[in-house]
C-alpha positions, 0 to 999 in steps of 0.5 A: 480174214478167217479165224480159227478156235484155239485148243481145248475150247472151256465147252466142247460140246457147244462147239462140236453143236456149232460145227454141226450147223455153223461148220463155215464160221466162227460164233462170232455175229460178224462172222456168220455166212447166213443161207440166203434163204433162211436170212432176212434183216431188220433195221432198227431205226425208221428211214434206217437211220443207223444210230439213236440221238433221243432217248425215244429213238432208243426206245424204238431201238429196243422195241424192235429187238424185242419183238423180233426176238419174242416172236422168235424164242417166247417161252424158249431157252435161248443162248447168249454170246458175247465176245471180248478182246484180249491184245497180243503182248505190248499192244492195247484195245482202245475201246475196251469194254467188258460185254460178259458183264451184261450176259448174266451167267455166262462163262468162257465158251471158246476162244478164237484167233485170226489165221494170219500171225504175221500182224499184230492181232488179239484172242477173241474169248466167246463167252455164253449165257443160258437164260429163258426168253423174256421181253427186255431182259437183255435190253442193257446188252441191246443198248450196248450194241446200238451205241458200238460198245461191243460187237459180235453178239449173238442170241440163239436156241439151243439147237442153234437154228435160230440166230439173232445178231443185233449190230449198231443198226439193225440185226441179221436174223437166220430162221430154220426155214424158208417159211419161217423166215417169210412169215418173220419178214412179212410181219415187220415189212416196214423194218426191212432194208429199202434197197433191193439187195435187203441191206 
């Protein structure tokens, strides 16, 4: 189902950056339509096993975020969105869990809808966090997303080139290039998809 931005977004700016790159989808990690050959994805666990049982598996989960991520924004300004869920009038989220609290600075960057009013639906808050990259300082939001407490996260430089989407099970990354994406993907062959469509 296609959203759409609510008036007045909290930063403009952000979201004309975003139209400029990402004219097709919403900032949301679910939502992004990737080019094909800028895309690759990792998963998290070996055998592609979706979900940690040890606190050994989930240190293997964490260390494969981080080294993508490193090898990807060392050094670097990076943006992190997080998303919550605000429920229409009369109508409560089940799982609600505050994912801002685990993005240190973040503020409310925009709001999103679904397109169709004629179901019950919620308003999406996309809050963003600037911070510098360094290894594991996003490891309590990392950890969040593998056990499904939120979803929809995003970490990315701020030119928005660059996006990284941890979901329960692996991550979706988006390189500037196609060189660049080979060299990221042919470094970590073994964390790839095993099926030929690279899923």
């Amino acid at each position: 189902m296609s959203m759409r931005e609510l008036p007045d977004p909290a930063l403009p700016e952000l979201s004309a950056l975003w139209r400029s790159h990402w004219p097709d989808c919403p900032p949301i990690g679910y939502e992004l339509s990737f080019d094909a050959d800028c895309w690759v994805r990792f998963h998290s666990l070996p055998e592609s096993k979706r979900h940690a049982d040890t606190e050994s598996e989930y240190q293997t989960i964490l260390h494969r975020h981080n080294t993508v991520l490193t090898e990807m924004f060392a050094g670097q300004e990076v943006y992190v969105t997080t998303v919550t869920y605000v429920m229409d009038e009369g109508f409560t989220d089940p799982v609600a869990f505050d994912a801002h609290a685990l993005n240190p600075g973040s503020r409310l960057w925009t709001r999103m809808r679904e397109n169709d009013d004629s179901e019950p639906v919620c308003t999406m808050h996309v809050h963003v966090g600037r911070q510098r990259w360094k290894p594991y300082i996003l490891d309590p939001l990392l950890r969040a997303v593998a056990d499904y407490l939120c979803n929809g996260v995003i970490i990315m430089d701020t030119d928005m080139r660059r996006l990284y989407h941890p979901y329960d099970g692996g991550a979706d990354v988006s390189m500037a290039d196609v060189t660049e994406r080979d060299r990221l993907k042919a470094a970590h062959a073994d964390w790839l998809p095993k099926n030929r469509h690279g899923r």
